[in-house]
C-alpha positions in Angstrom: -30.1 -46.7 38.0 -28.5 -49.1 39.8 -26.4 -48.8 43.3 -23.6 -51.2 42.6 -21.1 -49.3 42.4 -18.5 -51.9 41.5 -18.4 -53.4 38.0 -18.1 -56.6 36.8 -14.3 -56.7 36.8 -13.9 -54.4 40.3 -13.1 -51.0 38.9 -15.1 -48.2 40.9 -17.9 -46.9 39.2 -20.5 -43.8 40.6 -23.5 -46.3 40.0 -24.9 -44.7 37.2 -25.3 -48.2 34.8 -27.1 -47.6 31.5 -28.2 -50.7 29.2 -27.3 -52.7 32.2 -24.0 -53.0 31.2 -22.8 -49.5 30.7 -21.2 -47.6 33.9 -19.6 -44.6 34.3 -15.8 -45.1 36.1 -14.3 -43.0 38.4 -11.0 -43.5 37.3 -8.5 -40.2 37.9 -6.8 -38.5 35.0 -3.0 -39.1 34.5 -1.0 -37.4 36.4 1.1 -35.7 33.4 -2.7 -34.3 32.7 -3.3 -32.8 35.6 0.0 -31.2 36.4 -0.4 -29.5 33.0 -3.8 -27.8 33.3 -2.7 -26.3 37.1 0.7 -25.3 35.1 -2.0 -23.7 32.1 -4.4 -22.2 34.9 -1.6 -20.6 36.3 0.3 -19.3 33.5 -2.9 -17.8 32.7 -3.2 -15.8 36.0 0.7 -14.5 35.5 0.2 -13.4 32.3 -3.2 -11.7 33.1 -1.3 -9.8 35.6 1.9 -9.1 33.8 0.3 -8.0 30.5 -2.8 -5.5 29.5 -5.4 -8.2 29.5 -8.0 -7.0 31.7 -10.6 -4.4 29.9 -12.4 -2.3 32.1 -15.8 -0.5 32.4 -15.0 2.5 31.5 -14.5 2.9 27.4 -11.0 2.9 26.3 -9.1 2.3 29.6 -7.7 -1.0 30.5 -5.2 -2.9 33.4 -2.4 -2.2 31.9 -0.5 -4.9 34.0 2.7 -5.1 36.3 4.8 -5.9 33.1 8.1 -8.0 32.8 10.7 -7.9 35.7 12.8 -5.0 34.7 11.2 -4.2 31.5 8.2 -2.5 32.6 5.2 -2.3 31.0 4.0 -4.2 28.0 2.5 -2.2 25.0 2.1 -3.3 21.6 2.7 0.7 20.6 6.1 0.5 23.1 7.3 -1.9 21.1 6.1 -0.8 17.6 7.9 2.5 18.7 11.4 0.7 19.8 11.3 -0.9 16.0 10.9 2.4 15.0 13.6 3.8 16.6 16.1 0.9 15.3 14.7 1.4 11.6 15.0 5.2 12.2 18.7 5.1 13.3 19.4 3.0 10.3 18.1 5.6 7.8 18.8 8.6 9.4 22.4 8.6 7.9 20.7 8.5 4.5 17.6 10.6 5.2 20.3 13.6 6.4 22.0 13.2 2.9 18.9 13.0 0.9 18.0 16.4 2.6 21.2 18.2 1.3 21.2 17.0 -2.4 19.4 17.6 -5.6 17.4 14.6 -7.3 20.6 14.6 -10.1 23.0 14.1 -7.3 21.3 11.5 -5.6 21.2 9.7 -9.1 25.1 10.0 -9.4 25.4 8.3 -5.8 25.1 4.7 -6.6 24.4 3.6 -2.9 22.0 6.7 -2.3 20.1 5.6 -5.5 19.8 2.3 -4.4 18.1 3.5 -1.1 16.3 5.9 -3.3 14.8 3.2 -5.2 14.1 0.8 -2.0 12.4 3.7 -0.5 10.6 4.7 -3.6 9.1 1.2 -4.1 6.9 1.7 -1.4 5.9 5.9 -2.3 5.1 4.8 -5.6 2.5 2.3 -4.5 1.1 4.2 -1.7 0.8 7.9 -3.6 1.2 7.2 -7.5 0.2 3.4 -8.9 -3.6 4.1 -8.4 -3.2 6.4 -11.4 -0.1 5.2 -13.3 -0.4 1.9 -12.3 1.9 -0.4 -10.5 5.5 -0.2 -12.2 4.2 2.7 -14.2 2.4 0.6 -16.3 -0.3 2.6 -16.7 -3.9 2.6 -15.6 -6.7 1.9 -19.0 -10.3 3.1 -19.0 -11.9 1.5 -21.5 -15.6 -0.1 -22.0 -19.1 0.8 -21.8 -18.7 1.4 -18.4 -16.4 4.7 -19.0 -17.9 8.1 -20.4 -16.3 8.9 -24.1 -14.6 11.6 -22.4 -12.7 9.0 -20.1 -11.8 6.9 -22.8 -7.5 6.0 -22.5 -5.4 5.8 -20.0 -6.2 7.1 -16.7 -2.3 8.7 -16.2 0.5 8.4 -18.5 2.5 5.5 -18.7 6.1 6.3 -17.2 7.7 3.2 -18.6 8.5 4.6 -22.4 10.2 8.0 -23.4 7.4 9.9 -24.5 7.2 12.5 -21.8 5.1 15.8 -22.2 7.0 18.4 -20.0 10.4 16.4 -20.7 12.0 12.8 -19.1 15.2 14.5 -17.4 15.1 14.2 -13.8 15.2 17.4 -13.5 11.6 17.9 -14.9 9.8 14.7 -13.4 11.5 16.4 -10.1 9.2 19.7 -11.2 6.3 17.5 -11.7 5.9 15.6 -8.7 6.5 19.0 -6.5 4.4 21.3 -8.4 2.1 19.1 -10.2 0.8 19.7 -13.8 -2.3 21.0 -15.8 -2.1 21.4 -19.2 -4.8 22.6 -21.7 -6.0 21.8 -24.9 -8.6 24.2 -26.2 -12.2 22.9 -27.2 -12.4 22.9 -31.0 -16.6 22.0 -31.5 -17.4 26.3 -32.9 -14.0 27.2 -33.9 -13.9 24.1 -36.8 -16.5 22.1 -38.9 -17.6 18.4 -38.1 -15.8 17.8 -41.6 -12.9 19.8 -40.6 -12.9 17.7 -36.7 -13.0 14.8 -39.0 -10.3 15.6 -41.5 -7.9 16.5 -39.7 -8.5 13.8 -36.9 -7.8 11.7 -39.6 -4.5 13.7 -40.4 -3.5 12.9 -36.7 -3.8 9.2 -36.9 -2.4 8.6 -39.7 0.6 10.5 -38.8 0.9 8.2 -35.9 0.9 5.6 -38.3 4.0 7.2 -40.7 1.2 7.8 -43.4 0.9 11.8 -42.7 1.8 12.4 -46.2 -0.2 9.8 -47.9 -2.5 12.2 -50.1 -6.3 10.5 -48.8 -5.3 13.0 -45.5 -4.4 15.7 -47.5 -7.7 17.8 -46.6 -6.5 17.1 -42.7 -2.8 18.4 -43.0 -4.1 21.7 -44.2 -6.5 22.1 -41.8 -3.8 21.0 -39.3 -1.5 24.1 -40.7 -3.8 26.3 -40.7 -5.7 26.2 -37.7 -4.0 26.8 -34.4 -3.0 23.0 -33.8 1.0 24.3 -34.8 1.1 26.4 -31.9 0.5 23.9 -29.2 2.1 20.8 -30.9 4.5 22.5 -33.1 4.8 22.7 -37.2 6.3 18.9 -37.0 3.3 17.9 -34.7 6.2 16.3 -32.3 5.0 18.5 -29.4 6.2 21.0 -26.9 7.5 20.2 -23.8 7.6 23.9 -22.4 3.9 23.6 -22.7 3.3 20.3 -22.6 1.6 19.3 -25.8 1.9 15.8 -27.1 3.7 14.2 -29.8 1.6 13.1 -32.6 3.7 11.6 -34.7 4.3 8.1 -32.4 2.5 5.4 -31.6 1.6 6.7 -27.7 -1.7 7.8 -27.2 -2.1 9.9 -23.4 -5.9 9.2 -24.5 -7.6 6.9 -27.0 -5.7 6.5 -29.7 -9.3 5.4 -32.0 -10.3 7.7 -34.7 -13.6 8.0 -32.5 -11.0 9.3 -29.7 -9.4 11.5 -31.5 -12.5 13.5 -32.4 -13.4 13.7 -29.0 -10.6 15.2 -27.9 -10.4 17.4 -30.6 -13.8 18.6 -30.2 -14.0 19.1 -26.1 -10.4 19.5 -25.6 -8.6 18.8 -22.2 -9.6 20.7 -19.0 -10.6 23.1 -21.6 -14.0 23.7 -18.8 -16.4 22.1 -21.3 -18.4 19.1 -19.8 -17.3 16.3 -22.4 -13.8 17.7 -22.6 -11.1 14.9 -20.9 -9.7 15.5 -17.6 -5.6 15.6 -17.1 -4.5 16.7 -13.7 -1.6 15.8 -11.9 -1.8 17.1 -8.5 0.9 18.9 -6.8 2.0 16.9 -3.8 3.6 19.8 -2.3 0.8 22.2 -2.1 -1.4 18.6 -0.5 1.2 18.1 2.1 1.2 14.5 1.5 5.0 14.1 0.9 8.5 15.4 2.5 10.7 17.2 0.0 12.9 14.0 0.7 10.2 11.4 -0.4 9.6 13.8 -3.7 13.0 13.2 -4.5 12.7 9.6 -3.8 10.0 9.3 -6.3 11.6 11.2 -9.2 14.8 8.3 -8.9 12.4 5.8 -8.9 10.8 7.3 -11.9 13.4 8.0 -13.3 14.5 4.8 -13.0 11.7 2.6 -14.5 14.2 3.5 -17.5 12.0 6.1 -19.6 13.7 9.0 -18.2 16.1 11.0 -20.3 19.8 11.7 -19.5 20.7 14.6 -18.7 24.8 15.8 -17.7 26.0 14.3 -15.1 25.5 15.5 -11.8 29.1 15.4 -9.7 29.4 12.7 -6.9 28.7 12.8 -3.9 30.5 11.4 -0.9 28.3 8.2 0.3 27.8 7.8 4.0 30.4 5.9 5.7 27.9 2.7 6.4 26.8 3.2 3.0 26.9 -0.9 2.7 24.3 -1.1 5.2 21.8 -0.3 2.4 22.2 -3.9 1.6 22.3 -5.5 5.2 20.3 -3.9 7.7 17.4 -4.6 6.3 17.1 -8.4 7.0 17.7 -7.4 10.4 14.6 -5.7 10.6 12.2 -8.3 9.8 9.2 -5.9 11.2 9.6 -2.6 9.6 11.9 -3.4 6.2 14.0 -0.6 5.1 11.7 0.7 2.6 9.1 1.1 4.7 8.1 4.5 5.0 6.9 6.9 7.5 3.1 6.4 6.3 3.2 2.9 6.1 4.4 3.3 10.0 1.4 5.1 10.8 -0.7 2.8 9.7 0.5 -0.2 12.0 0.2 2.4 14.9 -2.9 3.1 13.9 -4.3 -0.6 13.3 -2.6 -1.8 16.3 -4.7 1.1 18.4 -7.9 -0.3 17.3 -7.2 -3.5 17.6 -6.8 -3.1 21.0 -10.0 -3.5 22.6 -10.5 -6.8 20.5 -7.4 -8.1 21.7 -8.5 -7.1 25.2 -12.1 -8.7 24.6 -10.6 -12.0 23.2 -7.5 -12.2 26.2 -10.9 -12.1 28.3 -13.1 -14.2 26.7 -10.1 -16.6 26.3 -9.3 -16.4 30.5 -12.7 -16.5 31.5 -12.9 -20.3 29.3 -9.5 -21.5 30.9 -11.1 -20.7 34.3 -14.2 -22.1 33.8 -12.1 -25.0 32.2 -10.4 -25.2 35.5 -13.5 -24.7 37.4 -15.1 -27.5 35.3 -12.4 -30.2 35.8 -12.4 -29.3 40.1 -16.0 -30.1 40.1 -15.9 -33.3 38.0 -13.0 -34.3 40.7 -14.9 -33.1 43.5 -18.1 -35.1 42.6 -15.8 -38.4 41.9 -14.6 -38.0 45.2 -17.6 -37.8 46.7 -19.4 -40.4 44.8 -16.4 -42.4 45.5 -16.8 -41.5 49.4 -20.7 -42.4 49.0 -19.7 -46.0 47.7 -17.3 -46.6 50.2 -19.9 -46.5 53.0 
């Protein structure tokens, strides 16, 4: 190494030369460089101190800082609950009148069905599209990889005007709050495999118009006179007081295949035979799940997918003053939209707790490289200045 430690054209170098012509200068950083890493090392410090950044030993405490001049302290649940409280003050006005009305009335409200339907967006995806399917389109099970027995669709579809227990709001009301469990008896010792197939037969062709052609004869008979009139009815359109299904459309609750029909005919539904299918609609009032409020949301969104039935109409009811805010506050809150609902709230708080200590551990992984950063540059300066000292003398 040599110990010239002036180069060729006189710029300072520390004397370390490599290839004989390749030195190392001791030239100082701009001063626009340095002024912003002491500004970034000391912004650092402030914000260490002013915010929770500082995880301690002990598992789940931390420094929660000074906090902001005036504001107090920082915390990401604070400030989630401060949304909150904005979001809250916005809907209460229309929470207090959903609470006082029947799902009819709401309907007759335009403004409270429009924050019905905002609100009920969100319900519907959270509680109901796993089964129905997002926009009521239905969930279907088909494939090798389902039983014969789970064959169809998964829940009804809600977007035609087939109902089983009726399409007024009235009833899909009564369905969300008390659920539904219908029964279709298990056929395999009360009829033949010829009889099964007959009148299986019978059954699709009717949904096909053809119930009267005369190659189904054998099936309509069997049809009359077993007990299939007493559920479905001597037309085979169904009854919705107990919820049998039409059989005279195109809409199949299950598969709709001549295959299908056997099966069902032959197990049943939640007849308590293990091949018979499985219908339940669970009652969300008994699970706890929802506020009579958000059941009523859901029936107007329902309702409103435009396979409900009309029923008479429910008298008006006065909107709330601000009823016009349905349209603008919710830009306002960019955060926590309109429609967002109480679960979907307790999920951020939730998320945000456990993110926490990550947050914590990457503020102090993230210091400790801006100090050592800091540290870093000091030393290279330091040893400059004293190489620079050494070549001097």
């Amino acid at each position: 190494m040599s110990e010239n430690h002036n180069s060729a054209g006189g710029v300072p170098t520390t004397g370390h030369v490599w290839d004989e012509d390749l030195a190392d200068f001791v030239n100082q950083p701009p001063k626009w460089w340095m002024i912003g890493l002491t500004a970034s090392a000391l912004w650092v410090v402030i914000y260490w101190i002013m915010y929770p950044a500082i995880p301690l030993a002990i598992s789940g405490t931390y420094f929660e800082g000074v906090g902001l001049p005036g504001s107090g302290k920082w915390t990401a649940i604070k400030e989630l609950a401060a949304d909150q409280k904005v979001l809250d003050d916005v809907r209460g006005k229309f929470e207090k009148k959903l609470d006082e009305m029947t799902p009819a009335a709401i309907l007759a409200d335009e403004n409270l069905t429009k924050y019905a339907l905002a609100s009920g967006k969100v319900l519907f995806s959270d509680n109901c599209a796993a089964c129905h399917g997002q926009g009521g389109v239905g969930t279907k099970q088909s494939g090798d990889k389902f039983a014969k027995r789970e064959q169809g669709y998964m829940a009804p579809i809600l977007l035609d005007d087939d109902w089983l227990y009726g399409g007024k709001i009235e009833n899909i009301h009564e369905t969300i709050t008390g659920g539904r469990q219908g029964m279709m008896t298990a056929h395999k010792d009360s009829l033949s495999a010829q009889q099964i197939d007959d009148v299986a037969k019978y059954v699709q062709a009717m949904s096909e118009g053809k119930g009267d052609d005369a190659g189904v004869a054998a099936g309509k008979k069997v049809f009359a006179e077993s007990d299939c009139t007493g559920c479905h009815g001597p037309d085979a359109k169904g009854m919705e007081a107990m919820g049998s299904a039409n059989l005279t459309d195109k809409v199949w609750r299950f598969d709709g295949s001549l295959e299908g029909i056997k099966q069902t005919i032959t197990y049943g539904v939640n007849s308590g035979d293990p091949s018979a299918r499985i219908a339940v609609m669970p009652n969300f009032t008994a699970a706890g799940k929802l506020s009579a409020t958000e059941m009523k949301k859901l029936a107007v969104y329902v309702y409103k997918f435009g396979g409900g039935k009309a029923a008479e109409a429910a008298a008006p009811v006065a909107a709330p003053a601000t009823a016009s805010a349905v349209g603008t506050a919710a830009p306002a809150l960019s955060k926590y939209p309109l429609n967002c609902t109480v679960q979907t709230v307790q999920i951020f708080e939730r998320e945000i707790k456990m993110s926490h200590d990550f947050v914590y551990w990457g503020l102090m992984i993230g210091t400790a490289g801006a100090f050592g950063a800091v540290i870093a540059a000091l030393a290279w300066l330091f040893y400059n200045a004293k190489v620079k000292n050494r070549g001097d003398k």
